[in-house]
C-alpha positions as CSV (number, residue, x, y, z in Angstrom):
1,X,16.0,-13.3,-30.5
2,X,12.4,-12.6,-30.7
3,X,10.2,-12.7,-28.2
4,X,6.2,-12.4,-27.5
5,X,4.0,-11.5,-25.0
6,X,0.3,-12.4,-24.7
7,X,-2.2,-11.4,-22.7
8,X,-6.3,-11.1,-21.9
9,X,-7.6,-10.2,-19.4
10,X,-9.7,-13.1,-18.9
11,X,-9.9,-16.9,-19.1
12,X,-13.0,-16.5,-21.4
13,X,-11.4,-14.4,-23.9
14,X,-9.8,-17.8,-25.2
15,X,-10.7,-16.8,-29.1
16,X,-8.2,-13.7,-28.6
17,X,-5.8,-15.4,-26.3
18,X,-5.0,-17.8,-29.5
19,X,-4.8,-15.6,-32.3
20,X,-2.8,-14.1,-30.4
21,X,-0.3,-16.6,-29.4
22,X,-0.6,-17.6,-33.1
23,X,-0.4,-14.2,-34.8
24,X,3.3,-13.9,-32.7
25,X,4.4,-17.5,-34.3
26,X,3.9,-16.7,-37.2
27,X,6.2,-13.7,-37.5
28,X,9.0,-15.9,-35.8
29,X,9.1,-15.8,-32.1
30,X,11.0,-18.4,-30.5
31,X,9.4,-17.3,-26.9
32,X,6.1,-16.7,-26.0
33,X,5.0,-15.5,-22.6
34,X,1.5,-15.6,-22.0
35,X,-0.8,-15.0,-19.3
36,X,-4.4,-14.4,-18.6
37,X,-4.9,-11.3,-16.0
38,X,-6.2,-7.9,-15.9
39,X,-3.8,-5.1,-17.2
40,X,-3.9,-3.8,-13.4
41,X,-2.9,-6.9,-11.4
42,X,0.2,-8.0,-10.8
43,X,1.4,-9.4,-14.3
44,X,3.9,-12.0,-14.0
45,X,5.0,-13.1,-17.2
46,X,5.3,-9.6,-18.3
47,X,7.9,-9.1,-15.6
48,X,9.3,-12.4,-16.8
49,X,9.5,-11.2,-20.5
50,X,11.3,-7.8,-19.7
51,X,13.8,-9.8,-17.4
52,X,14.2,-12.5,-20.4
53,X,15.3,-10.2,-22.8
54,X,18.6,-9.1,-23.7
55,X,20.7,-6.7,-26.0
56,X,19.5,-6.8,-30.0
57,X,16.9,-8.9,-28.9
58,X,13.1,-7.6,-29.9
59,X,10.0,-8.1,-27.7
60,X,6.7,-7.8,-29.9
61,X,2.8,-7.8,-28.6
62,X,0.5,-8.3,-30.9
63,X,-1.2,-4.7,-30.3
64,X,-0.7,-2.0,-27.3
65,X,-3.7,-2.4,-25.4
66,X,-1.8,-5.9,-24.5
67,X,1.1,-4.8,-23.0
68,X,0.9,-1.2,-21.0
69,X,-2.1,0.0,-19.1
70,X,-1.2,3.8,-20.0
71,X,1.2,6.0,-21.4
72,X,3.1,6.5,-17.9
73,X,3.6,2.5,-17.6
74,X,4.4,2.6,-21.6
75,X,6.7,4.6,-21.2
76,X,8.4,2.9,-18.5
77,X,8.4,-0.1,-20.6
78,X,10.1,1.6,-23.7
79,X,12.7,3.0,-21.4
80,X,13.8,-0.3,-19.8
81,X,13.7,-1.8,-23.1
82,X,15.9,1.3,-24.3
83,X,18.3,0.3,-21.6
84,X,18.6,-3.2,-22.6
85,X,19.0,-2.1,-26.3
86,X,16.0,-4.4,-27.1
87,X,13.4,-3.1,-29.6
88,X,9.4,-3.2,-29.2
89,X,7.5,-3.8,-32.5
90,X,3.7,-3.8,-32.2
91,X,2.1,-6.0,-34.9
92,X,-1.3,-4.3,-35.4
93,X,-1.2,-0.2,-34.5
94,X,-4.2,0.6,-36.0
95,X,-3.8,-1.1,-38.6
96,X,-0.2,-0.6,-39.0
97,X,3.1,-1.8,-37.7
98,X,5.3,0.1,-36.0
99,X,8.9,-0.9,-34.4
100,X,10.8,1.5,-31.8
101,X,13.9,1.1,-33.8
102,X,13.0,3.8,-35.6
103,X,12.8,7.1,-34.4
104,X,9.6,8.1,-36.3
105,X,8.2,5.0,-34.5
106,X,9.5,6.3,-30.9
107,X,6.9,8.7,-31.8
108,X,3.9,7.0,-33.2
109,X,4.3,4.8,-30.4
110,X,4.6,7.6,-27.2
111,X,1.7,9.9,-29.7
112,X,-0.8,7.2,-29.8
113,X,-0.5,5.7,-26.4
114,X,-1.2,9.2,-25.1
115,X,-4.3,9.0,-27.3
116,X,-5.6,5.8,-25.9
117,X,-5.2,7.1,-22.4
118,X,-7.1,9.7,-22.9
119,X,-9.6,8.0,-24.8
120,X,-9.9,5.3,-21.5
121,X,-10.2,8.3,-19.6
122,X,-13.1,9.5,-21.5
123,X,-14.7,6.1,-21.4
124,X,-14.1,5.6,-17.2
125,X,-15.6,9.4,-17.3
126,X,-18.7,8.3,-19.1
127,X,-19.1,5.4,-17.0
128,X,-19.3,7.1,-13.4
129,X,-22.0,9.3,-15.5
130,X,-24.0,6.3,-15.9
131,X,-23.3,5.0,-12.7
132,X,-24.4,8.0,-11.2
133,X,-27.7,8.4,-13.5
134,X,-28.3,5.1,-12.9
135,X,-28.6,5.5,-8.9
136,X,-30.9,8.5,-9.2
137,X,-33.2,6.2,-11.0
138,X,-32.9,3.7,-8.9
139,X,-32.0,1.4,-10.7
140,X,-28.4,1.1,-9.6
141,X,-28.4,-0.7,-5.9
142,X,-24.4,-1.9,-5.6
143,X,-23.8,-5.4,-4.7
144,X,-26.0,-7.5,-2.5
145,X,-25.0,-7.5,1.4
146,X,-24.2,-10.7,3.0
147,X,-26.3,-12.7,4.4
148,X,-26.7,-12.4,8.8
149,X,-26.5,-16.4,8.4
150,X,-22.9,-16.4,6.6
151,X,-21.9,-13.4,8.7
152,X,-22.5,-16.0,11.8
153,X,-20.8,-18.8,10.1
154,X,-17.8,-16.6,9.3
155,X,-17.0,-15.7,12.9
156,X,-18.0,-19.1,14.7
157,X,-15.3,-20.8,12.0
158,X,-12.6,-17.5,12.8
159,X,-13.3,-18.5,17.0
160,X,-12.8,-22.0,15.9
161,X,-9.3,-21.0,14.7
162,X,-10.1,-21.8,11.1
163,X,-7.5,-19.6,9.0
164,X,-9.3,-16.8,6.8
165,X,-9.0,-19.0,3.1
166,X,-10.3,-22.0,4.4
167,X,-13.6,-20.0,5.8
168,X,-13.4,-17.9,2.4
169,X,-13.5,-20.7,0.4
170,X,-16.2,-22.5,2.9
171,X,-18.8,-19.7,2.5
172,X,-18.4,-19.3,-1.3
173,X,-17.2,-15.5,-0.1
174,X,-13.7,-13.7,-1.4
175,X,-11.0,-13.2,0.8
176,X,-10.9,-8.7,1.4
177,X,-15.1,-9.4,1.8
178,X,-14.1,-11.9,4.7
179,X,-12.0,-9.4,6.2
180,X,-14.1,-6.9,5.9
181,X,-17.5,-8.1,7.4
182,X,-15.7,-10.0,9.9
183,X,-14.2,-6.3,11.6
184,X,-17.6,-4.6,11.6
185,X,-19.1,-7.6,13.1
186,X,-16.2,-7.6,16.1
């Protein structure tokens, strides 16, 4: 059997999210599971897929940015499908195919998912550089601080008993910065 596996990041990325899902049709998967969440949350469907798919079957993404956050977790993946004896074929590897059938694709695969690591790492590198040029100028500040007024609001509702995603959700604030400005305000 084949089987697919979508995924973006985000619920605006719907242009990708398609072709995707379409691109993995057309070269005959009879299951596709999709889902719309960043490569470092929990991901679902992903763990779905691998649990899914069974001896001679074949999982394919449509490229490898889609399915592993680095090399380590790539690796991971190749190994369970290994034990499973299910092969991973990656429509569009720069340009290219490649299927871990093959031996010579075992190592495409594990030789450019090392690259792409490292060239995120780069990339994450050359961000904290702006970052960090950015608050010598000044012109970096972080995020806004909460209003005193919804600090208030927060712990009046928590003495009320109000549970912690009602308040959230109340105050237009997320969850962990709930929890957070409600302990330095105890």
């Amino acid at each position: 059997m084949i089987i697919g596996y979508a995924r973006t990041s985000t619920a605006e990325q719907v242009a990708g999210f398609d072709a995707q899902k379409r691109d993995l049709e057309k070269v005959g998967c009879e299951e596709v599971f999709c889902e719309q969440v960043s490569s470092v949350a929990q991901r679902k469907e992903l763990d779905a897929a691998l649990k899914f798919v069974r001896k001679g079957d074949q999982l394919v993404v449509t490229k490898l940015d889609r399915l592993a956050r680095s090399t380590q977790h790539l690796l991971k993946i190749v190994e369970l499908l290994e034990e499973k004896s299910v092969a991973l074929r990656i429509l569009d590897f720069g340009g290219a195919e490649v299927d871990t059938k093959s031996p010579s694709g075992k190592l495409m695969l594990t030789m450019f998912a090392a690259m792409a690591q490292f060239e995120r790492e780069m990339m994450l590198e050359r961000q904290r550089d702006g970052i960090a040029k950015a608050k010598l100028a000044g012109k970096y500040k972080g995020r806004a601080p909460v209003p005193e007024e919804k600090i208030e609001q927060a712990c009046t509702l928590k003495a009320q008993g109000v549970k912690i995603p009602d308040i959230a959700k109340q105050l237009g604030l997320g969850r962990s910065t709930l929890y957070r400005i409600l302990k330095t305000a105890q």
